[in-house]
C-alpha positions as CSV (number, residue, x, y, z in Angstrom):
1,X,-9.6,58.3,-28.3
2,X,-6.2,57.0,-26.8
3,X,-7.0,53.1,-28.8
4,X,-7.7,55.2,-31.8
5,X,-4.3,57.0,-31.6
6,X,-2.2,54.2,-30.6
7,X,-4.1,52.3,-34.0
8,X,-2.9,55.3,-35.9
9,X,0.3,54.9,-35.0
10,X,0.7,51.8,-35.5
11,X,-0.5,51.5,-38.5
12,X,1.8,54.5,-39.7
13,X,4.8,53.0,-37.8
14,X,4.3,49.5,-40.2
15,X,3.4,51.5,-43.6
16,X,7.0,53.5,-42.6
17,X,8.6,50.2,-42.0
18,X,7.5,48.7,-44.7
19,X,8.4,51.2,-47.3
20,X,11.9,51.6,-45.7
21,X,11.9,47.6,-45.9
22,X,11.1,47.6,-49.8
23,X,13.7,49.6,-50.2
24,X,16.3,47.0,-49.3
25,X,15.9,43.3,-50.0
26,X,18.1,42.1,-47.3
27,X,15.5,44.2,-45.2
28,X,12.8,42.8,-46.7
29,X,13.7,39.3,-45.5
30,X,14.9,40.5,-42.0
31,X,11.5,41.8,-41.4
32,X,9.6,38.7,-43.3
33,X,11.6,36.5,-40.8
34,X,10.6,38.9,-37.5
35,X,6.8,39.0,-39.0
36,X,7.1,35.1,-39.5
37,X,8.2,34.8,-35.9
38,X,5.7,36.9,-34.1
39,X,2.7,34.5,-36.1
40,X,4.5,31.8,-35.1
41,X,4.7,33.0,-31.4
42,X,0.9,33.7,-31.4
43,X,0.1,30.7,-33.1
44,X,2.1,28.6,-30.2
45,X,0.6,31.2,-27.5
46,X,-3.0,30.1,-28.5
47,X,-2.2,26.5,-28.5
48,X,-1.2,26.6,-25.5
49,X,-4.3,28.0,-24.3
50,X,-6.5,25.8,-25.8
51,X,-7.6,28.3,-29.2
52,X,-7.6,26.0,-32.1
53,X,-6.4,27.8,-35.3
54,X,-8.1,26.9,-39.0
55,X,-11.3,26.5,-37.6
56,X,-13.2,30.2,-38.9
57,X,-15.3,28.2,-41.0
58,X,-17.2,27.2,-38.2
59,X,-21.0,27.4,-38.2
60,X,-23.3,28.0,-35.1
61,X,-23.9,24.5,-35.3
62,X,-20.5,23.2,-34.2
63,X,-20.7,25.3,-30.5
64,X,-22.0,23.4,-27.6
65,X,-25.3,24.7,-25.7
């Protein structure tokens, strides 16, 4: 399927990157910091709506009815 492909590729895409980024330690640090960046985006993107990060631990107890 197309979500299959695109998984593929992306997948491939990172495994090139990162063995291109290995390579180089000045490249391994430029694409820590982007990496580090794009968490921190999401992280601040799900606070914002409301998602609550460290909480996986959760049980089925802790949901309201």
């Amino acid at each position: 399927t197309a979500i299959a492909g695109r998984r593929w590729v992306i997948g491939y895409g990172l495994r090139l990157a990162m063995m291109k980024c290995a390579e180089s330690l000045e490249m391994r640090q430029a694409f820590a910091d982007v990496v580090s960046a794009g968490i921190a985006k999401g992280m601040s993107e799900g606070l914002k709506h409301g998602v609550e990060h460290g909480h996986a631990q959760r049980t089925i107890e802790f949901l309201e009815a």
